[in-house]
C-alpha positions, 0 to 999 in steps of 0.5 A: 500500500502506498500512503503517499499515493493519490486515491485510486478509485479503480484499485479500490472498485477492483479489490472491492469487486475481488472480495465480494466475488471471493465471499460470494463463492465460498459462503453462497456456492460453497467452494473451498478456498484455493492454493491458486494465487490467480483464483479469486478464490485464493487465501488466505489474503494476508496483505494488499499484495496478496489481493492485487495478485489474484486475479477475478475469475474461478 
């Protein structure tokens, strides 16, 4: 995370979207969590770092 960044509301709607799918798999679908850095699935998500890295799809 850079604290010296201006607001980037693209980033933001991005991770937003990322956590939203992710919580959407596993508590509605009942998927499990994946070891796939890319799934959207993966975890567990520790740092920014780690949610910027996977990717939005299944």
């Amino acid at each position: 995370m850079n604290f010296d960044q201006p607001p980037d509301d693209e980033l933001l709607h991005a991770r937003v979207q990322k956590m939203i799918t992710k919580n959407i798999g596993i508590m509605y679908y009942g998927l499990d969590q994946s070891t796939d850095r890319k799934s959207v699935l993966f975890g567990p998500i520790l740092t920014l770092d780690d949610l910027d890295g996977v990717g939005k799809d299944f």
